[in-house]
C-alpha positions, 0 to 999 in steps of 0.5 A, a space after each residue: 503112579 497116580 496110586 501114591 498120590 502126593 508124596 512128601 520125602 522129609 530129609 535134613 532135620 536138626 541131627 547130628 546126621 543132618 549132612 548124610 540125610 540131606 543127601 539121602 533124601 536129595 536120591 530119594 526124591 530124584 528116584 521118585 520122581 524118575 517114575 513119575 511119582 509127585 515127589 515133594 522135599 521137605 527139610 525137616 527142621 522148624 515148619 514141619 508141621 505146618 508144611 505137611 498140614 498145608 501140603 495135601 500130601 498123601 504119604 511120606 517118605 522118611 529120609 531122615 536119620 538120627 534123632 528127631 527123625 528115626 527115633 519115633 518122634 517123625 513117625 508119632 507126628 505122620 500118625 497123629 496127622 494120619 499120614 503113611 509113612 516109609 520104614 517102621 511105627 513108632 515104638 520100633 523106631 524108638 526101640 532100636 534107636 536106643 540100643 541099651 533097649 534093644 539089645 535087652 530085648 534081643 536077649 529077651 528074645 535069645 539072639 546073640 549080642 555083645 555084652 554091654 552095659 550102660 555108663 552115665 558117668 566116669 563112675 561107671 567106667 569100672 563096669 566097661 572095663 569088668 566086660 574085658 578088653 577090647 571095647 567099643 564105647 559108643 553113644 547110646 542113641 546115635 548112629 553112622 557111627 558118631 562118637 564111636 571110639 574102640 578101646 584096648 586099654 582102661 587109661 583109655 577109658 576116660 578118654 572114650 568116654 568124653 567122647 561119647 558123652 557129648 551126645 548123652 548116655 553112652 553104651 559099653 560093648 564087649 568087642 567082637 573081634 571078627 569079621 563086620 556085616 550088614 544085611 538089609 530087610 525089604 519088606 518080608 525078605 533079606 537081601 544079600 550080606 556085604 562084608 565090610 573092610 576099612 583100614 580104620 580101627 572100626 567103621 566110623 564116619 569117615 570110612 563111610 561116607 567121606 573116604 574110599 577106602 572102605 572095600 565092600 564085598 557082596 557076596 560077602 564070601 560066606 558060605 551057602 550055609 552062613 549067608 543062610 544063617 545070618 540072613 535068618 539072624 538078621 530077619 530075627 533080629 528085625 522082628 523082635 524088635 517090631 522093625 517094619 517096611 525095611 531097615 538094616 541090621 548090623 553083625 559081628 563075627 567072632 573068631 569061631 564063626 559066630 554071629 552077633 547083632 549090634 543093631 537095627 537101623 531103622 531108616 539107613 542111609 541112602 548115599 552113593 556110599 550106602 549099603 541097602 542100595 548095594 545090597 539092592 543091585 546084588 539082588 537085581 534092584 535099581 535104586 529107583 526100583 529099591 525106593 519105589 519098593 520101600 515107597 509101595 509098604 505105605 500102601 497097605 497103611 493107606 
């Protein structure tokens, strides 16, 4: 495994997601080194830099998630420094972290996403309620579903809002109300749909990574024909918005069958509740396999 060389895996970091990427990054460097790779943590907090200018390391292997860590500003600091990194550059990271923008640039691209627009004060509430009920109010820049409220009705608006705002610029989206899934991308090709089901109203963080309740179904029960079509939906998606190395890409179905993309996660969980690894083992891929995959993209960077 001497082809990697030093391997530094940063995970923790400052975000709302600390927690999940703590446990992410604690896998990923089991796994590496479970082949033998020279795997060495790093919590991405105050340090990083003289850490990883002090540490010889040859590439990382980005397990943070959230804001200092999958919004491009991580990626800008490895590029400057000249390390390879895990996942995708800077400008994608900082796209599909922002989901005002890359929904715009999924339209750009005439890929089907919800309707939407972006409230930055209780001012702005008219215009989610103009979308139409449901609605899902959401931060505009977070993830693992943080500050994530559905609404069914305006008196309720005010309420969702506060929520959401207390991470910043909040999104309205028109809700799709259909089936949910997810489909990862590694490398050149997705992998197998899971199809989510929780008991909760949407797919918050508990649901993801405290309970289990939650049932995940891969195959997802599609048809031949669907599971074509929403991996083909997913690859588009993931390339207009420049998305590199892996990821996954999140779907609504509606009443009809139709799929819309919510979003791209540029560097998805990789807990024992995470779906990318699920996804990995339908598709024969041990976890250590899956991160050694990922791990291998920074070669070509080298």
């Amino acid at each position: 495994m001497s082809r990697y060389g030093k391997v530094a895996v940063l995970y923790g970091g400052s975000s709302s997601e600390r927690e999940v990427s703590l446990k992410s990054g604690a896998a990923v460097l089991t796994a590496l080194r479970s082949r033998g790779i020279d795997a060495h943590g790093i919590d991405a907090q105050s340090g990083l830099v003289a850490a990883l200018l002090g540490g010889g390391y040859d590439r990382a292997f980005i397990a943070l998630h959230g804001r200092l860590g999958e919004d491009g500003a991580v990626q800008g600091l490895l590029e400057v420094l000249g390390i390879p990194y895990t996942g995708s550059g800077v400008a994608a990271s900082a796209v599909a972290m922002d989901k005002a923008l890359s929904k715009a640039i999924l339209r750009s691209a005439q890929l089907p996403t919800p309707d939407s627009c972006v409230l930055t004060s209780e001012r702005d509430l008219p215009l989610a309620a103009a979308l139409g009920f449901p609605l899902v109010i959401k931060p505009l820049s977070e993830g693992s579903s943080i500050g994530v409220s559905k609404v069914h009705l305006a008196a309720d608006l005010a309420r969702a809002y506060q929520e959401a705002c207390r991470f910043g610029p909040v999104l309205a989206e028109r809700c799709i109300c259909g089936p949910e899934y997810t489909c990862a991308i590694l490398g050149a090709r997705a992998l197998p749909t899971i199809r989510l089901e929780t008991p909760h109203e949407i797919y918050d963080y508990e649901a993801k990574y405290v309970l289990n309740t939650t049932r995940y179904h891969c195959p997802a029960g599609l048809t031949a024909a669907a599971e074509a079509d929403i991996q083909a939906l997913a690859m588009n998606a993931f390339k207009a918005l420049g998305g590199r190395g892996w990821g996954r890409v999140d779907i609504m179905a509606d009443a009809q069958g139709r799929f819309y993309v919510l979003e791209l996660n540029t560097v998805p969980g990789m807990t024992d509740h995470s779906l990318v690894p699920m996804a990995a083992r339908a598709a024969g891929l041990g976890f250590a396999d899956l991160v050694e995959a990922i791990l291998a993209e920074t070669l070509e960077a080298s």
